[in-house]
C-alpha positions, 0 to 999 in steps of 0.5 A: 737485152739481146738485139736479134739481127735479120740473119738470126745472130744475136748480139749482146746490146745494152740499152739506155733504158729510157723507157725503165729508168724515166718510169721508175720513181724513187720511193718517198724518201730525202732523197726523193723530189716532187714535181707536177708538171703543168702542161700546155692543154691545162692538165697535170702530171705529178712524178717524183724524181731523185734531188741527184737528178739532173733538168735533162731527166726532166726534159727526158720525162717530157719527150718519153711521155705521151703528151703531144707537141707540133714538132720534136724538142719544142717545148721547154720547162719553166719555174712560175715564180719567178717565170724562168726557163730551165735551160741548163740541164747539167744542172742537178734539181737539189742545186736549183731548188735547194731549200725545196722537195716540191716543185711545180713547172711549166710546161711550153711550147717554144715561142 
């Protein structure tokens, strides 16, 4: 897209695209990977990811979501069996779930 600066020059930007790359979801396929995120005021929120994927996207999907927390960046996203916090985000989701295609995570605010 183009950023239009206040004196009317138009400078070539490319985006990072959070807002297009976290809404898109990959169609069903081996390659495609479903969590439902539990969050912390009890309600669900289902979205598929790519096993390629890393936890940062996870994160990412969380923060650019309309769910609300106290301060930006405190909360964080855990396995319930055994209860684990994702904390290395580097890490791609067929690597730390690699015998699944589903998953349900937590989600919580830092304490």
């Amino acid at each position: 897209f183009f950023f239009q600066a206040e004196d009317g020059i138009r400078d070539f930007c490319l985006s990072r695209g959070l807002g297009d790359v976290y809404k898109r979801q990959p169609e069903n396929s081996p390659e495609a990977f479903s969590i439902l995120f539990r969050l912390p005021d009890g309600s669900r929120k289902l979205r598929r990811f790519s096993i390629k994927d890393r936890i940062q996207a996870l994160y990412d999907f969380i923060e650019t979501s309309d769910i609300q927390f106290e301060e930006h960046d405190q909360f964080e996203i855990a396995v319930s069996h055994p209860f684990q916090v994702l904390q290395d985000k580097n890490r791609q989701l067929e690597e730390v779930f690699p015998d699944s295609n589903q998953e349900t995570l937590i989600i919580r605010e830092k304490i």
